[in-house]
DOMARKOL-153799 format. One record per residue (C-alpha): residue in three letters; x, y, z. Coordinates in Angstrom, 3 decimals, padded with zeros to 6 digits. Each point is the difference from the previous one (the first is absolute). Example, Ala and Ser with C-alpha at 12.3 -4.5 7.8 and 13.67 -1.06 7.14 Angstrom:
! DOMARKOL-153799
+------+----------+----------+----------+
: code :        x :        y :        z :
+------+----------+----------+----------+
:  ALA :  012.300 : -004.500 :  007.800 :
:  SER :  001.370 :  003.440 : -000.660 :
+------+----------+----------+----------+
! end
This chain:
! DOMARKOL-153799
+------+----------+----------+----------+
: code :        x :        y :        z :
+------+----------+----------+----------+
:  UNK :  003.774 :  017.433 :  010.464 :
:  UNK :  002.679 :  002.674 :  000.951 :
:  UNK :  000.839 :  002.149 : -002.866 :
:  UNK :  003.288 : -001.254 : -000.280 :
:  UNK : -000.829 : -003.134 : -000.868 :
:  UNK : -003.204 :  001.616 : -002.538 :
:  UNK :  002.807 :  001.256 : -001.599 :
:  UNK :  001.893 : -002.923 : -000.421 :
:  UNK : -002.915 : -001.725 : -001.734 :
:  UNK : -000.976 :  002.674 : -002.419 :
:  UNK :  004.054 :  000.053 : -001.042 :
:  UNK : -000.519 : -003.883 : -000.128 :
:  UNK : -003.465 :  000.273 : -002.000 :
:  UNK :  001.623 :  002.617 : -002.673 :
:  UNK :  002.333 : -002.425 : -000.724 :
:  UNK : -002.263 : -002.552 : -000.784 :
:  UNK : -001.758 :  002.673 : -002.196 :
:  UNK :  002.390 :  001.025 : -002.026 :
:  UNK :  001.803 : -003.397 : -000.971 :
:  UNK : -003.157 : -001.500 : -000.671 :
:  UNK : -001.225 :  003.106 : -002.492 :
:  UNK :  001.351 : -001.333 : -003.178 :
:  UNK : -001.017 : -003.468 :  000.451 :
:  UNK : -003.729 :  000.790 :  000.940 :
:  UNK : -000.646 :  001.447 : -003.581 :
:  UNK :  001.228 : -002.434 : -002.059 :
:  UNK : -002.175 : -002.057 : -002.125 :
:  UNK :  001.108 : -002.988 :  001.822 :
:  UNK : -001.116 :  000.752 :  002.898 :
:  UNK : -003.426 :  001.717 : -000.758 :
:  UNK : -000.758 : -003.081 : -001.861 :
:  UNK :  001.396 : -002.019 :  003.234 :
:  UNK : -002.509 :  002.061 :  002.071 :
:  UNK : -003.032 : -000.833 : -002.025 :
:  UNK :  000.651 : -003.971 : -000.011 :
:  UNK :  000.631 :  000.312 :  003.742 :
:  UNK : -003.335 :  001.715 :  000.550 :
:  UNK : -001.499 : -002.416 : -001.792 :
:  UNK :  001.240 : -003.202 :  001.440 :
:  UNK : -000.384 :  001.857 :  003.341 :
:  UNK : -003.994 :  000.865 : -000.850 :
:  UNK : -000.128 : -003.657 : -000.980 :
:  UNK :  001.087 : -001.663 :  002.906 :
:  UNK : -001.705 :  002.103 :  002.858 :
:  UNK : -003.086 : -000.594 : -002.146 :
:  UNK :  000.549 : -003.726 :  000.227 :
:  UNK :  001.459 : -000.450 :  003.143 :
:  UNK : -001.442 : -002.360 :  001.204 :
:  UNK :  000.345 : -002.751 : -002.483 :
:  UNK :  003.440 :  000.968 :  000.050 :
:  UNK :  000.453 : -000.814 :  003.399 :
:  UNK : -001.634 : -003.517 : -000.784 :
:  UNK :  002.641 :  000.014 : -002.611 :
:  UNK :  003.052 :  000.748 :  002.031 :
:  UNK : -001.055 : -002.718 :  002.847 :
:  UNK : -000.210 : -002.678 : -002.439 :
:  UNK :  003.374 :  000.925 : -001.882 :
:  UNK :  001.571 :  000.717 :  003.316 :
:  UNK : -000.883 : -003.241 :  001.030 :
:  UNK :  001.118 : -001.460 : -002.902 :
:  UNK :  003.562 :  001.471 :  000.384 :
:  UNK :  000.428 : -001.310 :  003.530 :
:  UNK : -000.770 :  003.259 :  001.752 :
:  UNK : -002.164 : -000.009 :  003.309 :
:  UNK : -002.815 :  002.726 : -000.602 :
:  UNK : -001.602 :  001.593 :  002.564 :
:  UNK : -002.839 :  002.557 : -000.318 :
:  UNK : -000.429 :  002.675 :  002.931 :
:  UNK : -003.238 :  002.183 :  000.025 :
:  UNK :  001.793 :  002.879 :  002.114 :
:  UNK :  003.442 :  000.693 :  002.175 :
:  UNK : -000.793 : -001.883 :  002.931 :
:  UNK : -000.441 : -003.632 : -001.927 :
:  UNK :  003.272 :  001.099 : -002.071 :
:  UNK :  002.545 :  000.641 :  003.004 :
:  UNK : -001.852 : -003.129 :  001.886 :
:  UNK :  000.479 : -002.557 : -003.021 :
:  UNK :  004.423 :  001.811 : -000.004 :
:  UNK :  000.526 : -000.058 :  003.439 :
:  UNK : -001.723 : -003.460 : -000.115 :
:  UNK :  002.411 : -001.124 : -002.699 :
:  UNK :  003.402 :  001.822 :  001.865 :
:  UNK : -001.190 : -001.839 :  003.260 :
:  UNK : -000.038 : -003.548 : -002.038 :
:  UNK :  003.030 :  000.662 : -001.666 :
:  UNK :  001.994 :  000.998 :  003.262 :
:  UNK :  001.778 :  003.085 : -001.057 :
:  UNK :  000.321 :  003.249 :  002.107 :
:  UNK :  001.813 :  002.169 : -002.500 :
:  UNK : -002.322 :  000.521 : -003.366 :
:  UNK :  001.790 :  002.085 : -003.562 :
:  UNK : -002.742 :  002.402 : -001.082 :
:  UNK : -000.127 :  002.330 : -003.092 :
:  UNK : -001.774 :  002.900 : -000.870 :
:  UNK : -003.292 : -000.482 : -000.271 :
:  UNK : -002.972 :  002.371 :  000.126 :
:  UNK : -002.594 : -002.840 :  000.724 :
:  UNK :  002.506 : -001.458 :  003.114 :
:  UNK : -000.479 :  003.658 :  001.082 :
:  UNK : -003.523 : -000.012 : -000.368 :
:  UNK : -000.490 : -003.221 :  002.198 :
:  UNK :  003.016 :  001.277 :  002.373 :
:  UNK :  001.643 : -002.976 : -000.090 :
:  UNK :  002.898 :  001.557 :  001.513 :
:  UNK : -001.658 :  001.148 :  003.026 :
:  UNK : -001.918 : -003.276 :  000.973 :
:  UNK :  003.036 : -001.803 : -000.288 :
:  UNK :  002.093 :  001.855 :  002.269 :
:  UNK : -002.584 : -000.352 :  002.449 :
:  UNK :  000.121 : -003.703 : -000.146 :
:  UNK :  003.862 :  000.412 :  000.247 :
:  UNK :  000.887 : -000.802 : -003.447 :
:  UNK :  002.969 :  002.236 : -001.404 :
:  UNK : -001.258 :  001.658 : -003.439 :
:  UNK :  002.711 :  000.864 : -002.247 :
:  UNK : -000.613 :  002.411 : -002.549 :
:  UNK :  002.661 : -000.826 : -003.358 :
:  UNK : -001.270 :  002.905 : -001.857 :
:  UNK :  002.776 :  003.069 :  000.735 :
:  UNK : -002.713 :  002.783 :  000.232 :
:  UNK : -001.765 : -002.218 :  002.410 :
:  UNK :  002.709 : -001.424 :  001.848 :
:  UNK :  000.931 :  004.094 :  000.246 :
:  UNK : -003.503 :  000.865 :  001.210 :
:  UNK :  000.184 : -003.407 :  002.649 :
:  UNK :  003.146 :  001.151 :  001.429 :
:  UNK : -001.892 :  003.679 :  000.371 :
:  UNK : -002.063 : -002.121 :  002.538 :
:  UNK : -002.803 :  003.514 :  000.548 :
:  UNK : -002.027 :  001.741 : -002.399 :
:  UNK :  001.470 : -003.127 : -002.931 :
:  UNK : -002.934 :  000.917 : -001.992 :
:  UNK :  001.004 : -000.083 : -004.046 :
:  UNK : -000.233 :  003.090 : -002.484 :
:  UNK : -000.345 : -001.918 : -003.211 :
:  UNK : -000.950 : -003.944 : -001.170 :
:  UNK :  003.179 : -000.747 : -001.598 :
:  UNK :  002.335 :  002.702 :  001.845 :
:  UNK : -001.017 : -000.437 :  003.941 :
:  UNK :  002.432 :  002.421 :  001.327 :
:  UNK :  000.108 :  002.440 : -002.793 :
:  UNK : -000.759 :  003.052 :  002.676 :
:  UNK :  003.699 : -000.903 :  002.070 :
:  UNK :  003.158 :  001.381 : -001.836 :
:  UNK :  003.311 : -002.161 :  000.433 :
:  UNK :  001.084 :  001.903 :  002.981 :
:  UNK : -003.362 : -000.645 :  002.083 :
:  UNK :  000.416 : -003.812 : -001.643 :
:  UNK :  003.516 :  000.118 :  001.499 :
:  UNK : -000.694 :  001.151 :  003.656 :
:  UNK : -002.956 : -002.720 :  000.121 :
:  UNK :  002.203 : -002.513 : -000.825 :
:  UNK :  003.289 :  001.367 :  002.046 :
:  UNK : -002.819 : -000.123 :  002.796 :
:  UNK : -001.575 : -002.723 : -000.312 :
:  UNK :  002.465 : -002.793 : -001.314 :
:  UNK :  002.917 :  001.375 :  002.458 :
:  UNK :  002.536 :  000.828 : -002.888 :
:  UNK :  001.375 :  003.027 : -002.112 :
:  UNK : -001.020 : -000.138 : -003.068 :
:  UNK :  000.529 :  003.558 : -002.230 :
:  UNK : -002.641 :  001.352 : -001.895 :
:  UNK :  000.378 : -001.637 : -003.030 :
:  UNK : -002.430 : -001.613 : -001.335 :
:  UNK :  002.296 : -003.407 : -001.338 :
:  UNK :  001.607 : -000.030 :  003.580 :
:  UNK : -003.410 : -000.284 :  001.129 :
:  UNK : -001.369 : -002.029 : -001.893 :
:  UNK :  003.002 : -002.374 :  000.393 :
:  UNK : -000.157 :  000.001 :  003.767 :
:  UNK : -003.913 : -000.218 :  000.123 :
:  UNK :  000.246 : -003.287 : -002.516 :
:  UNK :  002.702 : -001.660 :  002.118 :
:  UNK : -001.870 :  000.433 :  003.042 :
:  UNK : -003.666 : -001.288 : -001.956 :
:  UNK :  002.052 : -003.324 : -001.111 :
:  UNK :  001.563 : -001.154 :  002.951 :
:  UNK : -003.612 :  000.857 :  001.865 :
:  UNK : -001.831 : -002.131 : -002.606 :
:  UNK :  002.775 : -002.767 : -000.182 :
:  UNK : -001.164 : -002.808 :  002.057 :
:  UNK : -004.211 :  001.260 : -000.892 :
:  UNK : -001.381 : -003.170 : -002.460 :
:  UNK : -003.342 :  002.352 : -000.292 :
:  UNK : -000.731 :  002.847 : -001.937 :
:  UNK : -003.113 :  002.219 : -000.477 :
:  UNK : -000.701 :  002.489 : -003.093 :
:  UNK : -002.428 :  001.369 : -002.161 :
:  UNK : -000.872 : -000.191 : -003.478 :
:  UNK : -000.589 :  002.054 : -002.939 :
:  UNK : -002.091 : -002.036 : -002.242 :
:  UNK : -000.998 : -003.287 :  000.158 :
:  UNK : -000.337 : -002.102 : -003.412 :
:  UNK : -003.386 : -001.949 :  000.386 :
:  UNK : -000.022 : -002.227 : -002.600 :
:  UNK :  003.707 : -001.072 :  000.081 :
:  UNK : -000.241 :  000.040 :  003.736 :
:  UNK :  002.979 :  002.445 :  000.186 :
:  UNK :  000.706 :  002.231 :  002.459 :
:  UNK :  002.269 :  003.287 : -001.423 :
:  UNK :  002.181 :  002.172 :  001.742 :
:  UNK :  002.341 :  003.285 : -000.956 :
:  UNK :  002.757 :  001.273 :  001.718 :
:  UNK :  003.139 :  001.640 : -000.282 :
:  UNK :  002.020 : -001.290 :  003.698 :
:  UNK :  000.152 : -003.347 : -000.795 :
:  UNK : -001.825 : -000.795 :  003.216 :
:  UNK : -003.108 : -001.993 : -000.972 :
:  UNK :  002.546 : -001.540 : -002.164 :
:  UNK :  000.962 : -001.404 :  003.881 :
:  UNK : -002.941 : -000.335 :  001.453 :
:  UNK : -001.122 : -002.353 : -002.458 :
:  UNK :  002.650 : -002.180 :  000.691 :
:  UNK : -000.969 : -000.549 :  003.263 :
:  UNK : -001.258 : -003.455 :  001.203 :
:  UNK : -003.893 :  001.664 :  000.557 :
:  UNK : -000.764 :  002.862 : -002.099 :
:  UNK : -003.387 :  001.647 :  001.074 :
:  UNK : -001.513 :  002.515 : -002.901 :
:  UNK : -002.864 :  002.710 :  001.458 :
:  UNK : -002.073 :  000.796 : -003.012 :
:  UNK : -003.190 :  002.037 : -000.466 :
:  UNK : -002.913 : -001.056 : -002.338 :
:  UNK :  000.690 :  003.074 : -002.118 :
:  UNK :  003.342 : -001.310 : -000.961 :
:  UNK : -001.553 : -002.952 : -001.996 :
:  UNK :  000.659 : -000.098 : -003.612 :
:  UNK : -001.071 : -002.575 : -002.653 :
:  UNK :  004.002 : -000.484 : -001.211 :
:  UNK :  003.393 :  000.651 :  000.067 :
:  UNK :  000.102 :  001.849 : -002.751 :
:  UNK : -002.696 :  002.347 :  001.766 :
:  UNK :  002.586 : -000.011 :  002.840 :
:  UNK :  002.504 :  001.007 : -001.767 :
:  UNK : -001.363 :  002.696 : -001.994 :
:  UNK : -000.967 :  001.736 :  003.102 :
:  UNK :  002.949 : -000.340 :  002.147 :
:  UNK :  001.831 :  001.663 : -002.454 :
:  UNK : -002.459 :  002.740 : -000.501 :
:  UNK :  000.095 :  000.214 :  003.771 :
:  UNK :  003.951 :  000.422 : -000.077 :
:  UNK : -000.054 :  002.612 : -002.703 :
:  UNK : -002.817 :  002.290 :  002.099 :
:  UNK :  002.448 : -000.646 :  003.706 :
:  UNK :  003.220 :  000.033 : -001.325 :
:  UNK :  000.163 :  001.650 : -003.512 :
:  UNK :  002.195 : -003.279 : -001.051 :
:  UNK : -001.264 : -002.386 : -002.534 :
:  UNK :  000.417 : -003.641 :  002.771 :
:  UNK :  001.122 : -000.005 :  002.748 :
:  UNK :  003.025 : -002.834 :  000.982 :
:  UNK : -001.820 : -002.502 :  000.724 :
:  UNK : -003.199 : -001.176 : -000.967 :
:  UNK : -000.675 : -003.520 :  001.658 :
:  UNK : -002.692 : -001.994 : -001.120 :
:  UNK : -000.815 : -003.549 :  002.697 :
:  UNK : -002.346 : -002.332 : -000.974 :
:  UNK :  000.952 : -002.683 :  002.738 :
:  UNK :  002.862 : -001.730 :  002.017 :
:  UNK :  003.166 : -000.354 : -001.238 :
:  UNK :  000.663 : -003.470 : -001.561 :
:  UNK :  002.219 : -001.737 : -002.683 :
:  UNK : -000.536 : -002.734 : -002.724 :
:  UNK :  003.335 : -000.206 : -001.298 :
:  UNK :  000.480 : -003.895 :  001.188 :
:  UNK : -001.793 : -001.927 : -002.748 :
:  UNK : -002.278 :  002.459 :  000.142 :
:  UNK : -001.836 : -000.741 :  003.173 :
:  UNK : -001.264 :  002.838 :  001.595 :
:  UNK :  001.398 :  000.490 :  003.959 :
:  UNK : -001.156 :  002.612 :  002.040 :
:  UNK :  001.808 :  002.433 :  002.283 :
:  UNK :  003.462 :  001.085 : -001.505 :
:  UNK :  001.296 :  003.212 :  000.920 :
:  UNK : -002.693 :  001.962 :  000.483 :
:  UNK : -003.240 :  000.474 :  002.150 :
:  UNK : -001.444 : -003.931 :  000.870 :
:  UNK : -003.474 :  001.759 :  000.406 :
:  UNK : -002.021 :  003.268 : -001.627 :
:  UNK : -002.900 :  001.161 :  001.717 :
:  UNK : -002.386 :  002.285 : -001.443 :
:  UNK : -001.896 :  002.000 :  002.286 :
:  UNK : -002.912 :  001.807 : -002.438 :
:  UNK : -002.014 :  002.901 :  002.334 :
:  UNK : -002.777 :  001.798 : -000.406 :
:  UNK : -000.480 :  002.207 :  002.767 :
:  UNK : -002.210 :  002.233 : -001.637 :
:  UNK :  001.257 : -000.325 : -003.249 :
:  UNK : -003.598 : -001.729 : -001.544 :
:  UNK : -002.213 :  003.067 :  001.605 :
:  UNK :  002.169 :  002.379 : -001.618 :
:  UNK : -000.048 : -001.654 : -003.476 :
:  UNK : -003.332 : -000.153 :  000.513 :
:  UNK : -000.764 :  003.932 :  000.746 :
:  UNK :  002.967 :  001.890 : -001.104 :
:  UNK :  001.883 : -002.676 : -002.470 :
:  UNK :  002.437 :  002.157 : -001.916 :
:  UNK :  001.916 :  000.873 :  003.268 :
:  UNK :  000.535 : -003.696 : -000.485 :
:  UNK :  002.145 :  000.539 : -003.237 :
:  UNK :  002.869 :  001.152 :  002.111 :
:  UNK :  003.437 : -001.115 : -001.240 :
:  UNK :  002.048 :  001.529 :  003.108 :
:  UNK :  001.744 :  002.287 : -001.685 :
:  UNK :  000.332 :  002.847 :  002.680 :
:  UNK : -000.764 :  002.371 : -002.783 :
:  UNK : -003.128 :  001.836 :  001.115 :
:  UNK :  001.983 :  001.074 :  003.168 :
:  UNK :  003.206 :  001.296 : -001.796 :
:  UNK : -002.614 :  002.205 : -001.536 :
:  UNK : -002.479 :  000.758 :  002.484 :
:  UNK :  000.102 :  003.664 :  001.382 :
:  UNK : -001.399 : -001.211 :  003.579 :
:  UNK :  002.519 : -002.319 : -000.134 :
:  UNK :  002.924 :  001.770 : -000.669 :
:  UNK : -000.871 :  002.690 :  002.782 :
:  UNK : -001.161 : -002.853 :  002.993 :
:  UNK :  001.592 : -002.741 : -001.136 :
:  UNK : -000.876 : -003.962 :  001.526 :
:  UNK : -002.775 :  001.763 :  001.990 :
:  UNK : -002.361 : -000.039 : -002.977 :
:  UNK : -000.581 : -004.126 : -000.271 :
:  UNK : -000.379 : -002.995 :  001.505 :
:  UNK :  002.342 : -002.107 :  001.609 :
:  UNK :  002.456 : -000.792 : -003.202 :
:  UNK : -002.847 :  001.184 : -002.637 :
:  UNK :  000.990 :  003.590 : -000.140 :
:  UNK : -001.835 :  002.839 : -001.605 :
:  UNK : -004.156 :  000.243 : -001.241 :
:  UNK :  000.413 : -004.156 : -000.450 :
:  UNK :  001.210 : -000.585 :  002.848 :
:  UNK : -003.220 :  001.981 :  001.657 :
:  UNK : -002.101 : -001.772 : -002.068 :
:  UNK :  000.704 : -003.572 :  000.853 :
:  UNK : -000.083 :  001.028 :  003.021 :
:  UNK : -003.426 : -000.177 :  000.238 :
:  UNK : -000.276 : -003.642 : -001.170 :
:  UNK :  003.007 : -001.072 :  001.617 :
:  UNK : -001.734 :  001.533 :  003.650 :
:  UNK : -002.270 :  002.463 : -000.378 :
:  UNK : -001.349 :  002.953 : -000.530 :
:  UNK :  001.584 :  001.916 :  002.943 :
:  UNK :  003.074 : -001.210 : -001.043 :
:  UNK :  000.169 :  001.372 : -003.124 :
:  UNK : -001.426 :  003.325 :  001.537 :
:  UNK :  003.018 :  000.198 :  002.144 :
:  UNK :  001.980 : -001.542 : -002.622 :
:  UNK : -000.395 :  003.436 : -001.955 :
:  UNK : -003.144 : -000.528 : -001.747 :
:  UNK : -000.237 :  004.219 : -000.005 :
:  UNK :  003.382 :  000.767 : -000.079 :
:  UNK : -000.308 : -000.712 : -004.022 :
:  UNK : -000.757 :  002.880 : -002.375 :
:  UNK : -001.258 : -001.476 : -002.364 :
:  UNK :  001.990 :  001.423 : -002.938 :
:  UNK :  000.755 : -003.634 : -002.077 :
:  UNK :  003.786 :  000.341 : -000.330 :
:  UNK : -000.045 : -003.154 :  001.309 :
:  UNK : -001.975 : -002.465 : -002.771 :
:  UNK :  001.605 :  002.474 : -002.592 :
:  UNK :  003.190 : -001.236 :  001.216 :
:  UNK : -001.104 : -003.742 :  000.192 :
:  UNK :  001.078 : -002.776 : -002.022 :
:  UNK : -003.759 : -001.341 :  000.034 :
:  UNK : -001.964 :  003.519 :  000.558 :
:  UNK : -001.389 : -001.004 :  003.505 :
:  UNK : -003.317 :  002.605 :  000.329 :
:  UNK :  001.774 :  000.699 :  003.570 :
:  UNK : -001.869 :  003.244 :  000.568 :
:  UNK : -003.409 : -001.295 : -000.932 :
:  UNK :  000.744 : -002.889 :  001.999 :
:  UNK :  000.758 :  002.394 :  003.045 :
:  UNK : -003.444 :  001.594 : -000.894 :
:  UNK : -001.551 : -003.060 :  000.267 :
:  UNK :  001.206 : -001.213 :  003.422 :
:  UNK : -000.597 :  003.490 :  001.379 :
:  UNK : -003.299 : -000.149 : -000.802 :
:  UNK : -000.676 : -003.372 :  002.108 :
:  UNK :  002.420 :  001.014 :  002.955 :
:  UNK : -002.401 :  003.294 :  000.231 :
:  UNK : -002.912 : -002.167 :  000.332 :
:  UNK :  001.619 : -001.944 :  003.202 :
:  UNK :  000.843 :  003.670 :  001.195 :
:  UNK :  003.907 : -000.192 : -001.116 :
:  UNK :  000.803 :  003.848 : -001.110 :
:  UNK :  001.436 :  003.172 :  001.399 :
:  UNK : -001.877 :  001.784 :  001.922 :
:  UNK :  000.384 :  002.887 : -001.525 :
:  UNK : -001.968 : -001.090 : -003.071 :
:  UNK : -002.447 : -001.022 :  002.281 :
:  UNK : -000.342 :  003.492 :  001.595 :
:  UNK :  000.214 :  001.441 : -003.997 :
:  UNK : -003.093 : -002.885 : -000.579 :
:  UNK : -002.224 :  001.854 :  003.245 :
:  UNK :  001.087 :  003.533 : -000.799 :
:  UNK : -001.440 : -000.295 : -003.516 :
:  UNK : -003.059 : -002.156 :  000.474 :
:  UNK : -000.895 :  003.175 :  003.094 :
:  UNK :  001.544 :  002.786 : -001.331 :
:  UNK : -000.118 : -000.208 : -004.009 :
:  UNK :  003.907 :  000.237 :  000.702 :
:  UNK :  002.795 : -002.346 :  000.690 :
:  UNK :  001.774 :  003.175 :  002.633 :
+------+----------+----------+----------+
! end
C-alpha cells in the first residue's frame, strides 16, 4: 500500500476507535460479549448437527440447500445456477466468503458482468488494479474522497466533485440502472438461524434489501456462520455492529427464511409475490472443519475488523498482512486451512509480533497470537520460515551463538 492511502486508513480506523469507546464499556455490551462467546463456543462445538439442522429447516422453508466442501464446488454449483437461469448481469454485495471463493473473478471469465451494490466495493471495482480491501465492513477505507472522486471521474466518464453525497449519488444511479433488468442476485450471510431455518443479514445501504428481491437469490455461507437460533443471530450481529461501527444496529437488519409468498386470500398460501421466487443456500467448508478441528477459537470470529484497527503491523503495512479479504493474524491463519501452509507463510505468518492487541481488542478474545504460534510451528516443519532464522538455527547449534 502507498503511504497515502496507509494514511487514509489509520484516519479511517481512529474514527472507528473513538466513536465506538463509550459504547464498548458499557455493561450492555460486556454482558452482550459474554452471551455471544458463548453461543459462538456452542455452535462451532456442535457444528455439525447444526448443519443437519439447518438442511432440514431449510428444506422445510422452501429453500434449495447446497453443501460445497471447498471453492471450486461453490462457484461450479453458482455459475451452474446463473447458466440455468439465463442472466448475464448478476447484483452482488459485500461479502467476505464471495471473496474468499472469488466469485467475482470466475465469473468474469465466463463473461458474466458482476456488479458490486456495496459503495466501498463498487468504489474499489471501478479502481479495476490493486482493488484489494483495507477493512471487512469499510473496503476502501485507505482512499480519501478525492482519490474516490478521480476513480470514478475516470472510470464512469463523468465529473463528479469530491464530495462524498455527490458520489455516492452518482455511483448509486449508475449501480441501479446496471442491475435493472438482472432477476439474480448473489450475497453473503452473517448468521444463519438453524433451527428456524433463517438466514440473517445486517446492513446499512439498503442493498441486500434489493438483492433479495430478486427472482433467484443465491446466499454463500461458511459452516462457521451456523447458529442454533435467531435469537443467537441476533445477539451477535449486533455485537458485531457495535465492535465495526461503534453504533448500536445498523439500518437494516434482514432476516429470510424463504420465498416471498402471501396468504391473505382465504388464507391460502401462494408463492412468489414480490420478492425472490427461489433462495439458495450455498453452505462451504473449504477448510473450515480442519480448522475447527486444530485451531477452533479462530473459528469464533464475528467479522468485526477490530483486530486490524488495532494491530500495529497493520496500521504500518496495511492489506499486505492477510489473506485475500481475511486481513490481519486471522486472515494468516485460515490461510493455512483454506490452502496451505505456504500460503499463510506468504500471507504474513512472520510479519506478526506477537504482542495480543489484537484478542484484547476482540469481541470474543480470539488467542490470535498463540494461534500464529501454532501454525508457525507446523509451516517450519514443511520448511516455511525466513531464512534468516534458519541461518540463526545453524549458527547456534555450530557456534554456541546465533551471530
Amino acid at each position: 500500500m502507498k503511504e497515502n492511502e496507509l494514511e487514509s486508513m489509520r484516519k479511517s480506523f481512529k474514527t472507528v476507535y473513538e466513536k465506538r469507546k463509550q459504547i464498548l464499556n458499557s455493561p450492555q455490551t460486556k454482558k452482550l460479549q459474554e452471551n455471544v462467546l458463548a453461543i459462538k463456543k456452542e455452535a462451532i462445538e456442535h457444528y455439525r448437527e447444526l448443519l443437519e439442522i439447518a438442511k432440514d429447516s431449510f428444506k422445510a422453508n422452501d429453500i434449495d440447500c447446497i453443501f460445497a466442501k471447498d471453492d471450486i464446488e461453490a462457484r461450479d454449483v453458482i455459475y451452474d445456477i446463473i447458466k440455468s437461469e439465463d442472466v448475464d448481469t448478476v447484483a452482488k454485495s459485500k461479502s467476505n466468503t464471495l471473496g474468499e471463493i472469488a466469485i467475482s473473478k470466475y465469473l468474469k471469465s465466463k463473461n458474466i458482468d458482476v456488479v458490486e451494490t456495496d459503495l466501498g466495493d463498487r468504489i474499489l471495482q471501478l479502481k479495476g488494479t490493486d482493488n484489494k480491501p483495507t477493512h471487512p465492513t469499510g473496503p476502501a477505507s485507505h482512499l480519501n474522497v478525492a482519490q474516490i472522486a478521480s476513480i470514478v471521474n475516470d472510470s464512469m466518464d463523468v465529473n463528479v466533485e469530491a464530495d462524498p453525497k455527490a458520489i455516492m449519488k452518482v455511483v448509486r444511479e449508475d449501480v441501479l440502472n446496471r442491475i435493472n433488468t438482472s432477476t439474480l442476485g448473489i450475497s453473503g450471510a452473517n448468521a444463519i438461524a438453524s433451527e428456524d431455518g433463517s438466514l440473517v443479514f445486517i446492513h446499512n445501504e439498503g442493498n441486500i434489501s434489493l438483492i433479495s428481491l430478486m427472482k433467484t437469490h443465491i446466499v454463500v455461507v461458511g459452516i462457521d456462520k451456523l447458529l442454533r437460533t435467531i435469537e443467537d443471530a441476533i445477539s451477535l450481529v449486533k455485537l458485531e455492529t457495535i465492535y465495526a461501527t461503534g453504533s448500536k444496529v445498523t439500518s437494516y437488519i434482514n432476516i429470510v427464511s424463504g420465498p416471498s409468498k402471501t396468504a391473505d386470500i382465504e388464507k391460502k398460501l401462494i408463492k412468489n409475490m414480490y420478492g425472490a421466487e427461489k433462495v439458495i443456500v450455498i453452505i462451504l467448508d473449504n477448510g473450515r472443519s480442519e480448522a475447527i478441528a486444530d485451531i477452533d477459537d479462530c473459528l469464533l470470529c464475528i467479522g468485526c475488523g477490530s483486530c486490524i484497527v488495532t494491530c500495529p503491523v497493520y496500521n504500518v503495512i496495511g492489506n499486505e498482512f492477510g489473506f485475500n479479504n481475511y486481513l490481519g493474524g486471522r486472515g494468516v491463519a485460515m490461510s493455512k486451512f483454506i490452502e496451505d501452509n505456504e500460503t499463510s507463510y506468504n500471507s504474513g505468518l512472520y510479519m506478526c509480533t506477537l504482542c495480543g492487541l489484537c484478542t484484547i481488542n476482540c469481541p470474543v478474545a480470539i488467542p490470535t497470537n498463540e494461534i500464529i504460534e501454532k501454525i508457525r510451528s507446523s509451516s517450519q516443519k514443511e520448511g516455511f520460515y525466513p531464512k534468516k532464522h534458519g541461518k540463526f538455527r545453524d549458527n547456534i547449534k555450530n557456534r554456541n551463538s546465533p551471530y
